[in-house]
C-alpha positions as CSV (number, residue, x, y, z in Angstrom):
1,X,-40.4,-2.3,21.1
2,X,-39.3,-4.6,18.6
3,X,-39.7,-3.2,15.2
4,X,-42.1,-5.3,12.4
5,X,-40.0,-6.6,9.6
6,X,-40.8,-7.6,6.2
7,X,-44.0,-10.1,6.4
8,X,-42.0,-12.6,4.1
9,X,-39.4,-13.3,6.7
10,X,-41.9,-14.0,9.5
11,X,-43.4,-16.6,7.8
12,X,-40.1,-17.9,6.6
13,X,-39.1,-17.8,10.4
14,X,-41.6,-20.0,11.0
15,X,-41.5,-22.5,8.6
16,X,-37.8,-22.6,9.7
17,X,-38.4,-23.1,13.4
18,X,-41.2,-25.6,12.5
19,X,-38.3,-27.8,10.1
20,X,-35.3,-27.6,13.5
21,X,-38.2,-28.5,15.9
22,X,-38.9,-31.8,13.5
23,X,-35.8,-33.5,13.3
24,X,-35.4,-36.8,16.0
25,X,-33.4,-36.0,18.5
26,X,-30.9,-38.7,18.1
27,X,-28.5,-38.6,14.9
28,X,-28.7,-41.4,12.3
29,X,-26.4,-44.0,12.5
30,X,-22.8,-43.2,11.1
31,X,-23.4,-45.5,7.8
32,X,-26.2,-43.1,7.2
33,X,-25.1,-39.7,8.7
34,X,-23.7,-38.2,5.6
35,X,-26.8,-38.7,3.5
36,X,-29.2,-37.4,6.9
37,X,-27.0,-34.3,6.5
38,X,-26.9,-33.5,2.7
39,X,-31.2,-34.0,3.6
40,X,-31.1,-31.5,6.7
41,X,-29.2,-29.2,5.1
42,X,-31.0,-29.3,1.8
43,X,-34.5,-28.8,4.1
44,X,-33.4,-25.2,4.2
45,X,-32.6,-24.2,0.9
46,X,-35.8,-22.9,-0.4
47,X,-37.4,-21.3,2.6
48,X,-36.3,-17.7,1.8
49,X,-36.9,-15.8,-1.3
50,X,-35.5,-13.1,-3.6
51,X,-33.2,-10.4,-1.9
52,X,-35.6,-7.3,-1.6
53,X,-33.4,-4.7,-2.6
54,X,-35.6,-1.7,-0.5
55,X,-36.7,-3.4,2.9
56,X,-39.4,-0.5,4.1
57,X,-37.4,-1.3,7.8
58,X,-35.1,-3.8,9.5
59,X,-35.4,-5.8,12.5
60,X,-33.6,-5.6,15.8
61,X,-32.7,-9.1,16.2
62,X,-32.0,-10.6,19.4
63,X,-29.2,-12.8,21.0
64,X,-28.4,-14.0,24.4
65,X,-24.7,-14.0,23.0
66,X,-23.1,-11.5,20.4
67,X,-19.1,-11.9,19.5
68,X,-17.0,-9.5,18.1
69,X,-13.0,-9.9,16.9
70,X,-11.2,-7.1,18.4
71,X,-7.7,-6.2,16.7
72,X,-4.9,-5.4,19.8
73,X,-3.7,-2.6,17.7
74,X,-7.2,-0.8,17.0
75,X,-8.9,-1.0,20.3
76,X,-10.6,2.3,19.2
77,X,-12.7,0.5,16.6
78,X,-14.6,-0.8,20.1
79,X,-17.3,1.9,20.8
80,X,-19.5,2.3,24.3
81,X,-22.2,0.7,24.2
82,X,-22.0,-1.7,21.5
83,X,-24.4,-4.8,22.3
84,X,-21.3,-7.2,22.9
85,X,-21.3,-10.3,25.4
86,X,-17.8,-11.8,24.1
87,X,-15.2,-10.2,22.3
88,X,-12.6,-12.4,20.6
89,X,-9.1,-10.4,21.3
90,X,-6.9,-11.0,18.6
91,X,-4.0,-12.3,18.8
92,X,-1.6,-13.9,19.9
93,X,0.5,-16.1,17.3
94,X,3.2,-18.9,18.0
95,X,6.4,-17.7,16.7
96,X,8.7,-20.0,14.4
97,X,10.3,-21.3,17.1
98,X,7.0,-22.7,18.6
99,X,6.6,-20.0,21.1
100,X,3.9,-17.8,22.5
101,X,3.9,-13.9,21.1
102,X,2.2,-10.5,20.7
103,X,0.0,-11.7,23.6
104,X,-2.4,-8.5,23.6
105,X,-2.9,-6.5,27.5
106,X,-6.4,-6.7,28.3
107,X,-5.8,-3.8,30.3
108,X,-6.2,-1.5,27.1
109,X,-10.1,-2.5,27.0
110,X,-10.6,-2.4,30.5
111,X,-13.4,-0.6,30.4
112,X,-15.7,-3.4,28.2
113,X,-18.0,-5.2,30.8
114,X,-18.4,-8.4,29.0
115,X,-16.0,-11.7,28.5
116,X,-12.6,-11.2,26.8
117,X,-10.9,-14.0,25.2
118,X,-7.2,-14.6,24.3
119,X,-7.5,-15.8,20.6
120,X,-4.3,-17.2,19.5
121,X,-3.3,-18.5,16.0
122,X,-0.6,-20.2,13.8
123,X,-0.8,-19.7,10.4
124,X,1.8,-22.0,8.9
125,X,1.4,-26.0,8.2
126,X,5.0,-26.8,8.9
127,X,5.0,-24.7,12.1
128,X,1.2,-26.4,13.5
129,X,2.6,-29.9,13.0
130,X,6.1,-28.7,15.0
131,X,3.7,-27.4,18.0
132,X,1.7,-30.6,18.1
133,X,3.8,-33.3,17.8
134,X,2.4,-35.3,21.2
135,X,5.0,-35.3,23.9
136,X,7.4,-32.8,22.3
137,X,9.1,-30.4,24.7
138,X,7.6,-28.0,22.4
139,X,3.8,-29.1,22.7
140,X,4.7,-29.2,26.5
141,X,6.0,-25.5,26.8
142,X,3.4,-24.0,24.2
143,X,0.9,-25.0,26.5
144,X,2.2,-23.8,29.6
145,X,2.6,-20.6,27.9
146,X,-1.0,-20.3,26.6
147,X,-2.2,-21.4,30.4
148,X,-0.2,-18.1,31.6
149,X,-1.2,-16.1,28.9
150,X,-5.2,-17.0,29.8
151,X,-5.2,-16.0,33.2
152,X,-6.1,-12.0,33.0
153,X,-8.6,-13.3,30.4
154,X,-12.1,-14.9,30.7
155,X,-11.5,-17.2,28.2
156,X,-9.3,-18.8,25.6
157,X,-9.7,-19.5,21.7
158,X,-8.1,-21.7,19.2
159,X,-8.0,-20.4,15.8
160,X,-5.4,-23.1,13.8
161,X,-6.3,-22.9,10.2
162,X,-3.1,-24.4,8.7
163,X,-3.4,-28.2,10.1
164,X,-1.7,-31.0,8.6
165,X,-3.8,-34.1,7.4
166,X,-2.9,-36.3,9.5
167,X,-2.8,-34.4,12.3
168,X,-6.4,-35.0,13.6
169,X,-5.1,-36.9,16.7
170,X,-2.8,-34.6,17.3
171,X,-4.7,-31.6,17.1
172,X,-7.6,-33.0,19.5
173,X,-4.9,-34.0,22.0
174,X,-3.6,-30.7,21.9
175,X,-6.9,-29.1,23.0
176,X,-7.9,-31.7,25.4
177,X,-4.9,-31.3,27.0
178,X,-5.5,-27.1,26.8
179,X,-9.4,-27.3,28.1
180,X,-8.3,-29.8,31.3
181,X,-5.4,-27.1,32.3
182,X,-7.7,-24.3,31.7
183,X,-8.7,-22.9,35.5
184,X,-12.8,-23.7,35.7
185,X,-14.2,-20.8,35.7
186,X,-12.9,-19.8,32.1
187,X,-14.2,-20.6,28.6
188,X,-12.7,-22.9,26.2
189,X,-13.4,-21.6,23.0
190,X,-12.7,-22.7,18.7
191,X,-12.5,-21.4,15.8
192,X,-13.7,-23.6,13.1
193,X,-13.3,-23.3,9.2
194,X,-17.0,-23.4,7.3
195,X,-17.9,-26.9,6.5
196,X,-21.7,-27.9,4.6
197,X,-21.0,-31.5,4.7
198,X,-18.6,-34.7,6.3
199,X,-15.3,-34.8,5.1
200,X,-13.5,-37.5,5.3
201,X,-10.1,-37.7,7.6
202,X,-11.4,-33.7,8.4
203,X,-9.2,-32.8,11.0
204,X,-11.9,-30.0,11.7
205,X,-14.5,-32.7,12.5
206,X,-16.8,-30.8,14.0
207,X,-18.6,-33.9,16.4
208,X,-14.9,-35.0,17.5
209,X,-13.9,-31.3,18.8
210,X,-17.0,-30.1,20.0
211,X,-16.7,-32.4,23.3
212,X,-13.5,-30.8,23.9
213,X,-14.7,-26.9,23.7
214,X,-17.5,-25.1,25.1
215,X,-17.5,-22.8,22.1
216,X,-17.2,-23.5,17.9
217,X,-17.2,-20.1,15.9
218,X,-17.6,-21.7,12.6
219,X,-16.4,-18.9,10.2
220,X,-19.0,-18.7,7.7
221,X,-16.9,-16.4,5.4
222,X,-14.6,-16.5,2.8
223,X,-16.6,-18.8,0.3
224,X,-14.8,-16.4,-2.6
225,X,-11.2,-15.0,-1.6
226,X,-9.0,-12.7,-3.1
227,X,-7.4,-15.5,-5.8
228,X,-10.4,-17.1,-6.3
229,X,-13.3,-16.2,-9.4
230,X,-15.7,-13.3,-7.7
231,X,-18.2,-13.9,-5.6
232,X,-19.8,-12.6,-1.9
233,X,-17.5,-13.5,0.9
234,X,-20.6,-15.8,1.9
235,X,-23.7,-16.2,-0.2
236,X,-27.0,-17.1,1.7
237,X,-27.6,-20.1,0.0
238,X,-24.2,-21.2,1.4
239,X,-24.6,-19.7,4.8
240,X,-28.0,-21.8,5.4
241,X,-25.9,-24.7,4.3
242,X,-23.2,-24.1,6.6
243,X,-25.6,-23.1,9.5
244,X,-27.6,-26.4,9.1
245,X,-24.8,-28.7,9.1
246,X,-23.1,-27.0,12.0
247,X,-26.4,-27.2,14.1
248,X,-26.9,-30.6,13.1
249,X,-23.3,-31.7,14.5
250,X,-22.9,-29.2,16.5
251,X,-25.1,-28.5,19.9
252,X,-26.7,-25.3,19.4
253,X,-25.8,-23.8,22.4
254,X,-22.0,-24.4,21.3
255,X,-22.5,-23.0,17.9
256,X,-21.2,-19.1,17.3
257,X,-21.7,-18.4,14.0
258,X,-19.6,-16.5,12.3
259,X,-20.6,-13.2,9.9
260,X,-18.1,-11.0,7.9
261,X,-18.1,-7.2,8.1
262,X,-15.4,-7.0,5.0
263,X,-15.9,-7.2,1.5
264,X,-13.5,-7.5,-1.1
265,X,-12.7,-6.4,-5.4
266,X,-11.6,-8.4,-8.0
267,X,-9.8,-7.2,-11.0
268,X,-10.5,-8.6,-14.7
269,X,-6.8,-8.5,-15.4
270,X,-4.0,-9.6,-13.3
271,X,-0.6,-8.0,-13.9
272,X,1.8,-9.6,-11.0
273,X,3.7,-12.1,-12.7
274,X,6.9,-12.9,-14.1
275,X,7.6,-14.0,-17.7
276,X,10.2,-15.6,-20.1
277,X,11.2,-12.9,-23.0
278,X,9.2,-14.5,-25.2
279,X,6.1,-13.5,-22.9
280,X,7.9,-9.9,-22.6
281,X,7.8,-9.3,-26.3
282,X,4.5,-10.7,-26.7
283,X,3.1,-8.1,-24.3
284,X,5.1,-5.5,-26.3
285,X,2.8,-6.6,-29.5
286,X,-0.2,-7.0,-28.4
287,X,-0.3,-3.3,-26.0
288,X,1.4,-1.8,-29.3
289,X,4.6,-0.6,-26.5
290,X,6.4,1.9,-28.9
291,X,9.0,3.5,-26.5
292,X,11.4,1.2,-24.6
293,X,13.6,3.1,-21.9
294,X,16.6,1.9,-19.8
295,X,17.4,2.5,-16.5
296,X,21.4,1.6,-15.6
297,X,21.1,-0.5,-19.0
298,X,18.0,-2.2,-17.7
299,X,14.9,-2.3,-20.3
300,X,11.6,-0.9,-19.2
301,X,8.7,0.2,-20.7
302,X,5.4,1.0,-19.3
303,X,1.4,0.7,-21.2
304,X,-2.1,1.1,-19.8
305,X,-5.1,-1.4,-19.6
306,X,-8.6,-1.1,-18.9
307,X,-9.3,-3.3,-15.8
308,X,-13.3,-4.3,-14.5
309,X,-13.1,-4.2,-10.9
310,X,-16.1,-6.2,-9.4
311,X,-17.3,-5.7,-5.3
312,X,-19.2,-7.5,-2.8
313,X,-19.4,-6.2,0.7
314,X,-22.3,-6.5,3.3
315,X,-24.0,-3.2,4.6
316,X,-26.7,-3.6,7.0
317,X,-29.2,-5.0,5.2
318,X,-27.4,-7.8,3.8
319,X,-25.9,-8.5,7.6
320,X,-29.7,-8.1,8.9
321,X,-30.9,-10.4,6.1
322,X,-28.1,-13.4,7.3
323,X,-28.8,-12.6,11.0
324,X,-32.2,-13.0,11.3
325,X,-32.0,-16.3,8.9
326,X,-29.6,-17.9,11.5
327,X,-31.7,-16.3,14.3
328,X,-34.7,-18.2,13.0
329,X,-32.7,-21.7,11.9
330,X,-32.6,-21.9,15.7
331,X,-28.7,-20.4,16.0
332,X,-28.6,-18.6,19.6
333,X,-25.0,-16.7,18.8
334,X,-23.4,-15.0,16.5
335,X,-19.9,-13.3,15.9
336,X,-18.3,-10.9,13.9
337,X,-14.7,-10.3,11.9
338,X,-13.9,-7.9,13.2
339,X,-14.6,-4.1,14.5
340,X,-13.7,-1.9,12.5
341,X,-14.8,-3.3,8.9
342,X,-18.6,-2.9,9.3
343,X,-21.0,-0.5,8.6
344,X,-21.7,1.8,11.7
345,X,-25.1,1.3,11.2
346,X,-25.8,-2.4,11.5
347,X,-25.4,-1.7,15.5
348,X,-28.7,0.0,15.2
349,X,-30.1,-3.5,14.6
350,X,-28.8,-5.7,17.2
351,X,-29.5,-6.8,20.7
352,X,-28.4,-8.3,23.7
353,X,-30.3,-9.9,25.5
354,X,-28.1,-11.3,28.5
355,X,-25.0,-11.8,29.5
356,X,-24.1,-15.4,30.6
């Protein structure tokens, strides 16, 4: 039996379903389409009050697809009987040479019933535009290789981050290419950084990919990062954002969206750097240094500051709250980076309710 929540977000739900079920179904016209999204995505903004801190219970919230990121070297963060359709087996990388690596063996997780994908990545600009350059012998091999690596898998995912420009073209042929080689029967699956709005030249256009995938994760994380001021990993107000435009350009039953299990500190001083002498001796005044020692003639002293570490993580309450606003936005998946990070108890609050 499905477990009464908070009477706040039932009638936010509604208002929420009411606001997706009002919008024509055909877009605007592109001279107008930024503006119409800016509008849709600013519908959402007030629909859900102050955080409670104390919920009296949580919902189990319900989804005919639930994701997860599985690490190759910790399969043991995947437990029995975790309400999982998909999980998202990570990774493979291209190597600098343009080649395919550290392609994990499904065989380790044999035992999960549900899809498993082969999510591949290259995290370095240079290296992405190398791979994609159309018609290279490179391009040509990289995707024979990710073809072969597929095959014990029930799907394959994209997750390029680090795309040059002007690569658009590129990129899109690179996937079209990859989705008409894949065998039928498999998914074709991407993993899109958070957008709220159009950008222009976006080589993550999210209307120009999503013809060429049957899946977008849109990783709705990382809105504050380890160098930036602190902040949570995504705020709500910037997860509706991100959820509207993605379902607004994005066919909801292609949409995944993304959810973090990680949090992260921030310290109020920074001591990594290096410095002229002039900086050295200024540090030397200023923490009072009275005792300089050497090591092999080398000077080095040593002082203590205080340091204000500020957190933000998500524990089940927070991950419950962002759930079941996507769930009632109209989003009919979500996934998770990645096993291992969360809360043990948020699994307590999720379920699956088939398996396509």
């Amino acid at each position: 039996m499905r477990r009464i929540y908070l009477p706040f977000l039932l009638g936010c739900a509604f208002c929420i379903f009411t606001a997706c079920q009002s919008r024509p179904a055909n877009l605007p016209t592109p001279e107008y389409q930024e503006e119409a999204e800016i509008r849709e995505a600013e519908e959402y903004e007030d629909f859900f009050p102050e955080v409670l801190t104390h919920p009296a219970e949580l919902p189990v919230s319900s989804f005919g697809e639930i994701w997860a990121y599985l690490l190759s070297d910790r399969e043991q963060t995947l437990k029995p009987g975790y309400p999982l359709s998909d999980i998202g087996y990570f990774g493979a990388e291209v190597d600098i040479y343009g080649q395919l690596v550290k392609v994990p063996d499904r065989r380790k997780i044999s035992g999960f019933s549900g899809r498993v994908h082969l999510v591949v990545c290259c995290n370095n600009t240079a290296l992405t535009h190398f791979v994609l350059e159309p018609e290279s012998a490179t391009r040509k091999k990289l995707i024979a290789a990710l073809l072969e690596a597929a095959k014990p898998f029930d799907g394959l995912q994209i997750d390029f981050e680090y795309i040059p420009a002007r690569d658009g073209a590129a990129f899109r042929s690179f996937l079209a290419e990859l989705k008409e080689g894949l065998e039928d029967h498999k998914m074709f699956t991407i993993a899109l950084r958070a957008r709220t709005r159009s950008l222009a030249n976006d080589v993550y256009d999210y209307r120009l990919i999503a013809p060429l995938v049957d899946r977008i994760l849109v990783m709705a994380y990382d809105e504050h990062w380890s160098t930036s001021a602190p902040g949570p990993i995504a705020s709500m107000a910037w997860c509706r954002s991100v959820a509207a435009y993605s379902l607004l350009t994005i066919k909801p039953e292609k949409l995944i969206m993304g959810i973090p299990f990680y949090g992260r500190t921030w310290g109020s001083e920074s001591t990594f750097r290096a410095f002229f002498h002039s900086g050295i001796e200024r540090i030397k005044r200023e923490n009072q240094v009275a005792e300089i020692r050497r090591e092999q003639s080398i000077p080095t002293f040593t002082y203590e500051i205080p340091v204000k570490v500020t957190a933000y993580y998500e524990d089940e309450y927070s991950l419950s709250y962002r759930i079941e606003m996507y769930r009632a936005m109209g989003v009919t998946a979500i996934g998770f980076w990645c096993l291992g990070q969360e809360t043990p108890a948020i699994w307590n609050y999720l379920n699956l309710t088939s398996q396509n």
